[in-house]
VOGU-3710 file (C-alpha; in Angstrom, 3 decimals, decimal comma):
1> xxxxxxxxxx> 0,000/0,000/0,000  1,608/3,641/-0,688  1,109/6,095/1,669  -0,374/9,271/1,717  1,573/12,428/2,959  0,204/14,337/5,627  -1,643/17,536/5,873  1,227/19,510/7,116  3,483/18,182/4,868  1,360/19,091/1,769
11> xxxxxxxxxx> 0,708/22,315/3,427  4,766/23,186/3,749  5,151/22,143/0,151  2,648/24,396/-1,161  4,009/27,666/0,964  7,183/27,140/-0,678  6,544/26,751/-4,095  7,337/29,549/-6,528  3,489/30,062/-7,276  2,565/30,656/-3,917
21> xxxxxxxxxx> 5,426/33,000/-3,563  3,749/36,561/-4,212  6,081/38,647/-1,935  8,750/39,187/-4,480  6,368/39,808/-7,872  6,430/44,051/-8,026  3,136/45,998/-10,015  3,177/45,249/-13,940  3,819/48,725/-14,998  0,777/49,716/-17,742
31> xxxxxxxxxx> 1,021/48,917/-21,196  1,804/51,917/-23,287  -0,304/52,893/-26,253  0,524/51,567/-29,120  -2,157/53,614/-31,556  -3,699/50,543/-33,271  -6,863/51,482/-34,061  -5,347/55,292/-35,274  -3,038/54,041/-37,742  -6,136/50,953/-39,023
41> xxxxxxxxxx> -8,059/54,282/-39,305  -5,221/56,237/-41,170  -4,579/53,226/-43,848  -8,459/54,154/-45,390  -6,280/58,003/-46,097  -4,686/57,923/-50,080  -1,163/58,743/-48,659  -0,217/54,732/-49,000  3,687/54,312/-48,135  2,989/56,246/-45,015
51> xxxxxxxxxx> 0,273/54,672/-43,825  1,322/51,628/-43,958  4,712/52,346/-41,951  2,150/53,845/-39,012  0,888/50,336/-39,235  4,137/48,566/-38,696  5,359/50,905/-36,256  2,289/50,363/-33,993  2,924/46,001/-34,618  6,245/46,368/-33,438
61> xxxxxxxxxx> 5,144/48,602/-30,068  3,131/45,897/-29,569  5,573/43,360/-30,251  8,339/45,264/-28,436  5,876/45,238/-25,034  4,766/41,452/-25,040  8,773/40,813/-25,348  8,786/43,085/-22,378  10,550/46,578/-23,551  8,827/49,047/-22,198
71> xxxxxxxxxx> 10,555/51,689/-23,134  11,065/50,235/-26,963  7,033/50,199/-26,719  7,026/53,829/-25,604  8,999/54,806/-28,628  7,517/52,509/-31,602  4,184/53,756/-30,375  5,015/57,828/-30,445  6,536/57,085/-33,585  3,429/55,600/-34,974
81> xxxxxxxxxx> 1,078/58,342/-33,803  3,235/61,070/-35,511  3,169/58,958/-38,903  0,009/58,119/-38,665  -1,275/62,238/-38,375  1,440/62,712/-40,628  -0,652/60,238/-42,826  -4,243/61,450/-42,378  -3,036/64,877/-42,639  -1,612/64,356/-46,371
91> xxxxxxxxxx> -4,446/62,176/-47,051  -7,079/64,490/-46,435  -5,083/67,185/-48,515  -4,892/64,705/-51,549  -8,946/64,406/-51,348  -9,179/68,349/-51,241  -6,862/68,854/-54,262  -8,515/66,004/-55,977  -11,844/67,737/-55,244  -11,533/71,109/-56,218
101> xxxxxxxx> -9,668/69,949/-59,685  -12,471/67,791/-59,609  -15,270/70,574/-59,051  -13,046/73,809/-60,922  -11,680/72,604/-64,128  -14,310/73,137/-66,932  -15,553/69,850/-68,757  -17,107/70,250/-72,354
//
């Protein structure tokens, strides 16, 4: 017949096992914006090359935080909500030059 370990011996195993061990974690620090939906909304903008570098900026923030750089995150995501304006803001002047060629030039 085996035998069964006692109470306080399962007890002393669980207090020290690693997962039971909560004095040492410290506070996750908060995860840093990484301006998905912003640069999904800025890819719909003409200004394509940009756009599309806002995109993979705000992948690799992402990236860069689940591998646990914060700071990289920081970065990657500043950097893709500057390109990402930078991106709507030429987009939206492409659609107002296309419009008033569009609505000024004469057609016969």
């Amino acid at each position: 017949m085996s035998q069964t370990p006692s109470n306080s011996e399962i007890k002393r195993a669980l207090e020290a096992s690693p997962d039971t061990n909560i004095e040492n974690d410290t506070p996750e620090a908060p995860r840093p914006s990484n301006y998905l939906i912003l640069t999904i909304f800025a890819c719909f903008c003409p200004a394509y090359p940009i756009n599309i570098v806002a995109f993979v900026f705000s992948i690799m923030a992402l990236n860069s935080y689940n591998d646990g750089d914060i700071e990289g995150s920081k970065r990657l995501g500043r950097n893709a909500l500057y390109v990402s304006i930078a991106s709507i803001i030429i987009g939206l002047l492409v659609i107002a030059t296309y419009c008033t060629v569009h609505f000024t030039t004469n057609s016969v």
